[in-house]
N, C-alpha and C positions, 0 to 999 in steps of 0.2 A: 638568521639572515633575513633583514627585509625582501618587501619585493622589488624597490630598486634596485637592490645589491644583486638580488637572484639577476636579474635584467643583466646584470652587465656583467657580471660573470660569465652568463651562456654566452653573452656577447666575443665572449673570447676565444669559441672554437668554433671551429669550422663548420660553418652552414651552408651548405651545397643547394639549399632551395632557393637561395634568392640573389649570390652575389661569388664570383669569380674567386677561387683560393688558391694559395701559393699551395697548398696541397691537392695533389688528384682527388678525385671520389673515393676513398676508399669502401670498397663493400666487402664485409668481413664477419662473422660474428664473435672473432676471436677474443677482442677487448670487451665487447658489451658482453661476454660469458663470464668474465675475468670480473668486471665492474659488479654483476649482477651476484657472482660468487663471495664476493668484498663484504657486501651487502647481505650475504644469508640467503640469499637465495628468494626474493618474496614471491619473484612467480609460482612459484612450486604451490602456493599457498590460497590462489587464487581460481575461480573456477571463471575463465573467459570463454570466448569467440573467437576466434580469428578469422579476420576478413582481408581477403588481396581480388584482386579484379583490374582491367583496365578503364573500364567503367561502372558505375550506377554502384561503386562500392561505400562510395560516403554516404549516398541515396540509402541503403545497406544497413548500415552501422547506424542511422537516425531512427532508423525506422523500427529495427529492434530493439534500440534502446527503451523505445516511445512504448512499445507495445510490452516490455518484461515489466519496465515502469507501472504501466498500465495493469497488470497483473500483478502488482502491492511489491514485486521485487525491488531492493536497495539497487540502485545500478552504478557503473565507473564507465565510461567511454572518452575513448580515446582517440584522436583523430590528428589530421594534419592536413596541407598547410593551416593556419589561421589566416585570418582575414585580417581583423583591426587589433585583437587584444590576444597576445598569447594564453592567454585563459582558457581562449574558446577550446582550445586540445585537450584538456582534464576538464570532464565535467561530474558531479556527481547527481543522481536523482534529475540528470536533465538540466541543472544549473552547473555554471562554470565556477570552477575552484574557488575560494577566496585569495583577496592577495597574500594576507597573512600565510594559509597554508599552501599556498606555490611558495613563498620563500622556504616556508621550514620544510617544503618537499624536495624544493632543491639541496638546501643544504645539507639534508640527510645524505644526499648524492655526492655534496662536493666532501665531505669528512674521508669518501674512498679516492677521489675521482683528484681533489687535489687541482692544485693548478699546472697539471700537464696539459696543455689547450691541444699541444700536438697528437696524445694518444686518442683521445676520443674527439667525438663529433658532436656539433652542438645536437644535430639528432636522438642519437644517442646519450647524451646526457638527460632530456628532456623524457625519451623514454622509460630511462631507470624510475624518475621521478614521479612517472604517473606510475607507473607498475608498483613502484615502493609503497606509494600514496593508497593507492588500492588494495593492494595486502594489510597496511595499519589499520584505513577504516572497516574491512572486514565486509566487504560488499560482497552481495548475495552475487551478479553476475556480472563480471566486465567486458565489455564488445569491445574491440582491440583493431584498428586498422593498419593494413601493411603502409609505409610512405614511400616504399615504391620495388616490384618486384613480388619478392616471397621469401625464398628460400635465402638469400643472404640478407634480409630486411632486418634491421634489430629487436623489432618486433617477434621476429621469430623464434625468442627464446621461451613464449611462453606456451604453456603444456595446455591445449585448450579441450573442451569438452567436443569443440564442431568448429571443424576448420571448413570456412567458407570461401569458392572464388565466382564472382559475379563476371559479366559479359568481359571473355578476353579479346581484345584488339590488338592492334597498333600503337604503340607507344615507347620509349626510351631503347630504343633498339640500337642504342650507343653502348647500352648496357645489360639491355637481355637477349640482344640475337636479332637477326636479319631473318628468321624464317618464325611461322606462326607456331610453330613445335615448338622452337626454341622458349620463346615470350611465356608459352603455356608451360613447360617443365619449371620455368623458374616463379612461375605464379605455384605451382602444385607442390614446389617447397615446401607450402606449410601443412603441407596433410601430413598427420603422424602415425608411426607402427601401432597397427592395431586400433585407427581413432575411429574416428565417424565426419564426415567429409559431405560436403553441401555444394553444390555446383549450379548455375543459370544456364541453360541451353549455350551450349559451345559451335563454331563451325567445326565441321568433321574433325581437320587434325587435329586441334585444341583437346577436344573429346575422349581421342583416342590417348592421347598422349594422360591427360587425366585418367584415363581406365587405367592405363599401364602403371602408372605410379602408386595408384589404389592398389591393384592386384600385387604389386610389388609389395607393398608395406602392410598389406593384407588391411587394409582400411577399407569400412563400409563405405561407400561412396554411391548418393542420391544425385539424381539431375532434375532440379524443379519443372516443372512440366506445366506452364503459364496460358495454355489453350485449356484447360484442362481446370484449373485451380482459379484462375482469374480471367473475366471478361469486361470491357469495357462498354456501358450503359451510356448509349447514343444521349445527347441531349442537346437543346438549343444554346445552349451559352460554352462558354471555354470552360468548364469546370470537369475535373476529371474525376468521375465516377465508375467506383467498378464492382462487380459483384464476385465476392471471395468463396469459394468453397474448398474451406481448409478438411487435411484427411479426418478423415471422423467424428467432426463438427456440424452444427449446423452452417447453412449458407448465412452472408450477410453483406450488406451494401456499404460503400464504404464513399464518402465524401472526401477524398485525399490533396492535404493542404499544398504537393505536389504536383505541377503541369506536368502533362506529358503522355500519352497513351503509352509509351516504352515504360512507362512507371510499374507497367503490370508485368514485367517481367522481375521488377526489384522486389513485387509485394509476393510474387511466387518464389522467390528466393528466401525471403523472409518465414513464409508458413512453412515452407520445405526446412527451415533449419528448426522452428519452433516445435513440428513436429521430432526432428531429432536431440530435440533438448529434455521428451518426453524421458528417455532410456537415461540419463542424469536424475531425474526427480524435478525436473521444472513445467510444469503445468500451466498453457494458458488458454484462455476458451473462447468463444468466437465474440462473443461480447468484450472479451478483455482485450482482445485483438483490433478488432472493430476502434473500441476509444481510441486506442494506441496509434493505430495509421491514420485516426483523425485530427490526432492533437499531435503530428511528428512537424519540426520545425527543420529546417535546414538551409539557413543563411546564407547564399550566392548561388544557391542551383535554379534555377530556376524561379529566382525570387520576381518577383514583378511587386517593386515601389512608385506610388504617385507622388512626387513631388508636391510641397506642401505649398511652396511659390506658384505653382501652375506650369502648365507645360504638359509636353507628351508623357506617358506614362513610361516608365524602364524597368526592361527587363535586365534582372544579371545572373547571368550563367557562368561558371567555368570551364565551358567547354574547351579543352586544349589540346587536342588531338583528331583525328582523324574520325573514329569511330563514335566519338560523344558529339562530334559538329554535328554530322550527317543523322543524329539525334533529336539535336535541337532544330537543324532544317527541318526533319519533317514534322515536328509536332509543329512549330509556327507553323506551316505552308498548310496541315491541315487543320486550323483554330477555325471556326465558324465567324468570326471576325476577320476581317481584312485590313484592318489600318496601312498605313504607308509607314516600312520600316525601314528603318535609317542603322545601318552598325557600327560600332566603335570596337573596334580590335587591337591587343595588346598580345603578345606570344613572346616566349623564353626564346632561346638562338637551339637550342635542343631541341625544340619540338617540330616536327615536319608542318611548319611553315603553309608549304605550297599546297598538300593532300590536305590540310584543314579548312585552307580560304576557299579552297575548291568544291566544298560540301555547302559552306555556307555562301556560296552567292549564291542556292535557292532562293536563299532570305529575302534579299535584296541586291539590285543594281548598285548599290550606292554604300561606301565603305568611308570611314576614316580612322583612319590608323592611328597608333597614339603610341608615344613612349614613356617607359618606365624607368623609377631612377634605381635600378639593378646591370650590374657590368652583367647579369644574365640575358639581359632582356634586348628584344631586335630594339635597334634604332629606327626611327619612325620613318625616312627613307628608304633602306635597303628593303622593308618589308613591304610600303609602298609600292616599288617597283614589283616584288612578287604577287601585290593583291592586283597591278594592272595586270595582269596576265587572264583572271576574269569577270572584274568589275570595268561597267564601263566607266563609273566615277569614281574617282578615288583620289582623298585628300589624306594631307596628314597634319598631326600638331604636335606639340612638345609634350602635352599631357592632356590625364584624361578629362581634366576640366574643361580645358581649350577644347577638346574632344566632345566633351557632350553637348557644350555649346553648338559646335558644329552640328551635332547631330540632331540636336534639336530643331531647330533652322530647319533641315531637309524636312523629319517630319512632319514637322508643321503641331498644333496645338492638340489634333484628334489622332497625331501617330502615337509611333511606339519608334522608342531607341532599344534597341539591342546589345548590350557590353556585354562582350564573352572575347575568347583566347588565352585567359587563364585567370587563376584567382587573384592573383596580384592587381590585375585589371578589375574584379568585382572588386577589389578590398579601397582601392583607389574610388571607384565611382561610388561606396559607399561614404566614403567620407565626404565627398564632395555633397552628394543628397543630403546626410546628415546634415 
């Protein structure tokens, strides 16, 4: 199968990340057990991570990657949304699949999968194929991320060495619960009988509800301890510097290609899981560690692009939700630079809306809204009207080009633009920058 064929093939089933389906969501793991049984089973074969979280989980999964890498391991990582090229979700050693082998990754998939478009999801399809892909080339460790939840995610069929859940929030409470218990038992999903289980400082019930399902399933279960493990080394510019002291290593400093002081919570999740990958046979040491969170890359988080035409500087985040805005608010608000920030916001019609823009007018007074070409996505008016609620300015335009023009304009040549409210928004304002 080439890789346009692959392309349009997925194109056939249901994708729930981007665009309205005459089918509900379904979450299930019954067909992707069924697809994955078709198939032999490859996860059975593979020795992964699993990672779910509400936030700093892709932060998560880069950052292990970088660092097993970094330590001579073969690696497979797996991720989702993408941004511009489907590639970017299989990658191997840190590079994204070739096309040649995304086709023949798929079509190892479609020989079970067939053209029922109705039984499976284009998710799911896509998952089989990096899992299959990763059983073939026989990679030393695959980091594996949930696309949304845990426990019904289809990700969650594979049998991992250290099931990991990073900072739980607020998020898709359409589909994991109205209460913080609820959102936390279905992130805790992926802990298995008898595994070893990695956790980021929880709020109390989150916590608790994590103990219970550990003691249940009699899983070792760690809680990274980030005052303790990583500190943040004041310094006069925006550069985020921290000093690591992983368990039973030497200490070491680490220049991290990620903004953020809440980043030191991702990099104590990180040595908390590296330490538990010890009891597997995977070995990494403070220097290995060290290169690893220095050379970790991750496309829309926090990325900050200079326009090569001139203009303000942009930042793109995906921030989509509640608990990751109030993220990005505070790291801006405490950068030792002050620029005039201008934001451009784009959000899904699922996402709470009102609790996001609410976080982020720390940022700035001054907002424009932008629409997406997704039957998922707010129209740039109706969301408008929700950002007047606490910007005093707030414009809106058909997309995010018209959008960063805008945005430009307010901040003038020595600001900064902000694009965030979700990926689809960074993946737009990257092409645009491109």
């Amino acid at each position: 199968m080439k890789y346009s064929e692959a392309i349009a093939y997925l194109d056939n089933f249901s994708n729930w990340e981007k665009r309205a389906h005459k089918l509900k969501a379904r979450f299930t793991l019954t067909q992707i057990r069924s697809l994955m049984s078709l198939m032999g089973n490859p996860q059975r074969s593979i020795k992964a991570v699993h990672i779910a979280g509400t936030v700093g989980k892709g932060s998560v999964c880069h950052m292990l990657e970088s660092v097993a890498r970094a330590a001579g391991y073969s690696t497979g990582l797996y991720t989702s949304p993408h941004l511009n090229d489907i590639r970017e979700r299989v990658r191997f050693d840190g590079e994204m699949i070739s096309k040649k082998a995304f086709g023949e990754a798929v079509a190892r998939v479609a020989q079970f999968a067939g053209r029922d478009f109705d039984k499976y999801t284009y998710f799911e399809i896509i998952t089989a194929a990096a899992i299959g892909e990763f059983a073939a080339r026989g990679v030393d460790i695959a980091i594996i991320e949930t696309g949304l939840g845990g426990r019904l995610d289809a990700t969650n069929i594979v049998e991992p060495l250290v099931s990991v859940i990073t900072t739980i929030g607020w998020d898709h409470q359409h589909v994991l619960g109205n209460r913080m218990t609820d959102i936390a038992r279905e992130k805790a999903g992926i802990i298995k009988s008898g595994g070893r289980a990695v956790s980021a400082p929880q709020r109390a019930p989150a916590a608790r509800v994590l103990r219970e399902v550990a003691e249940k399933k009699n899983a070792a279960l760690s809680f990274a301890a980030p005052e303790r493990l990583v500190t943040a080394v004041p310094n006069a510019c925006d550069s985020a510097i921290f000093r690591a002291r992983p368990k039973g290593l030497p200490k070491f400093d680490v220049l991290l290609p990620l903004e953020g002081e809440f980043q030191k919570i991702n990099m104590s999740v990180v040595m908390e899981t590296v330490d538990a990958l010890r009891a597997s046979g995977f070995y990494i040491d403070s220097e290995e560690m060290k290169r690893g969170f220095e050379s970790v890359e991750f496309p829309g988080r926090m990325e900050l692009v200079r326009p090569s035409g001139g203009g303000p500087d942009v930042l793109l985040d995906g921030a989509h939700n509640e608990t990751a805005a109030r993220a990005l608010a505070r790291h801006l608000s405490g950068r030792p630079s002050k620029p005039k920030i201008a934001l451009v916001v784009s959000m899904m019609k699922d996402k709470d809306a009102e609790s996001a823009l609410r976080e982020l007018r720390a940022i700035s007074g001054e907002i424009v809204v932008a629409g997406l070409p997704y039957d998922r996505a707010w129209e740039p008016e109706p969301l408008a009207k929700i950002a007047s609620i606490h910007f005093r300015k707030v414009r809106s335009a058909p997309d995010i080009a018209t959008a960063l023009k805008k945005a430009a304009e307010t901040a003038g040549a020595n600001g900064l633009v902000c694009v965030t409210g979700s990926l689809y928004a960074v993946a737009a304002a990257k092409e645009v920058l491109d």
